[in-house]
N, C-alpha and C positions, 0 to 999 in steps of 0.2 A: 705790868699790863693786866686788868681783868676782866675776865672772861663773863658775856651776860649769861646768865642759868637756862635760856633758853638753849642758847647753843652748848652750853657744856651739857645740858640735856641731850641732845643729840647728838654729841659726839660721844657723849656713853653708852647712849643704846646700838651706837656704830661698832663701837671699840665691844658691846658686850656680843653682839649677833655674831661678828667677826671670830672671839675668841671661843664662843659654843661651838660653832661648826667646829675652828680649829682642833678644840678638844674633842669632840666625836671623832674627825678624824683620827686625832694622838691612837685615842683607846681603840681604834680599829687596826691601824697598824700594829701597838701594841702588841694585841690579841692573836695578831698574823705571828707575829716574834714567838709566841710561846704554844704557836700550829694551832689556836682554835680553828674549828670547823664550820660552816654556815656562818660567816658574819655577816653582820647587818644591821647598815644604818638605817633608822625610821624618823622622818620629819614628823616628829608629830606634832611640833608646834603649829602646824597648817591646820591641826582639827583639833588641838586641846590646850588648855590653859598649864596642863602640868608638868610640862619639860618641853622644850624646845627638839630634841634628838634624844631617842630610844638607841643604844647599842647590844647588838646583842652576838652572844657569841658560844659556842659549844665545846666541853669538853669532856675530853673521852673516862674523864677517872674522875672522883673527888680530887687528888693530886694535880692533875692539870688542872680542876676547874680553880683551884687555890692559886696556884702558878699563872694562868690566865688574870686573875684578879689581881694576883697584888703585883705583876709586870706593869698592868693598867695603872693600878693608881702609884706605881712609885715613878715611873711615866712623867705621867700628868703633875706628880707633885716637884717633880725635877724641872719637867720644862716650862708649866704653868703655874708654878708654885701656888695648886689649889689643894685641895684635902676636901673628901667626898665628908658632905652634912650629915649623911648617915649611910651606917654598911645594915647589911643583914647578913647571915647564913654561912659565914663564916666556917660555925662550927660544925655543921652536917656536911657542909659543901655540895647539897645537890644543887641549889642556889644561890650564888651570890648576888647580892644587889647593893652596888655603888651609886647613891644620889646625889651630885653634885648642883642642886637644883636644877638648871638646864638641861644637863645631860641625865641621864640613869642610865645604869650600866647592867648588864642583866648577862652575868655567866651559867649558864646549867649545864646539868648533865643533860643527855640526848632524852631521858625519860621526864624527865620534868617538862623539858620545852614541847616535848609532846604531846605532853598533859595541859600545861596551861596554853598553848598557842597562842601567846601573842602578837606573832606577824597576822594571825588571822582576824584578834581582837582590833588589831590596828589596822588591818589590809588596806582602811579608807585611805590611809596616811601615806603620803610618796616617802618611796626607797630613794635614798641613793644607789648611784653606780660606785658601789666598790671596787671595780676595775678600774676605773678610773681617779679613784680616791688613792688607795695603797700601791705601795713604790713599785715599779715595773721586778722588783726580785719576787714579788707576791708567788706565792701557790697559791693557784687559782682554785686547786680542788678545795683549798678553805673556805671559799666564798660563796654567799648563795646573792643571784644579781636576777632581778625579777623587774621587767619591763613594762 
């Protein structure tokens, strides 16, 4: 049987919206897994061309914030068998940044995300409810949920 390109056209853009959220979600639970602090998912595909979902999440050391990152992407490359297009910051770890084109993953320390604020640069951008996303065993004191 084959399929006309119009519809397999939309059943990709079905299958990809689907699996972006999926994965935003993945790396926030993730992140819950290895006790990040403030997570938080930011649609930013409703106001920018350059990722679909912002993740972000806080960790108390260079060591968590690496722990945090690479739970995330061996995660995602486990359940979604994807691998992020590019990392940064690895090696200071006050920053890491996982770009899996759709998603971008944003681990800092608490002084970083304070310096760059990007829930502020993005504020336009609707939140998800992360209570509602991560599994009811969540710490809640992890999460930041803004209405």
């Amino acid at each position: 049987m084959e399929i006309h390109p119009n519809l397999l056209h939309m059943t990709s853009n079905l299958i990809t919206e689907d699996s972006t959220y999926q994965m935003s979600v993945m790396a926030a639970v993730a992140a819950d897994d290895r006790k990040a602090e403030d997570i938080m998912v930011i649609a930013v595909g409703e106001v920018s061309v350059l990722a679909d979902y912002f993740v972000i999440a806080t960790g108390r050391s260079k060591a968590q914030v690496r722990a945090i990152a690479n739970g995330i992407k061996i995660k995602i490359s486990e359940e979604l068998h994807r691998e992020p297009i590019r990392m940064a910051g690895e090696s200071d770890a006050g920053w890491i940044l996982q770009d899996y084109g759709d998603v971008i993953i944003h681990v800092m320390m608490p002084t970083e995300r304070e310096f760059y604020g990007l829930e502020a640069f993005w504020g336009h951008a609707p939140r998800l409810d992360i209570l509602e996303i991560l599994p009811q065993t969540v710490n809640s004191a992890n999460v930041a949920v803004e209405v």
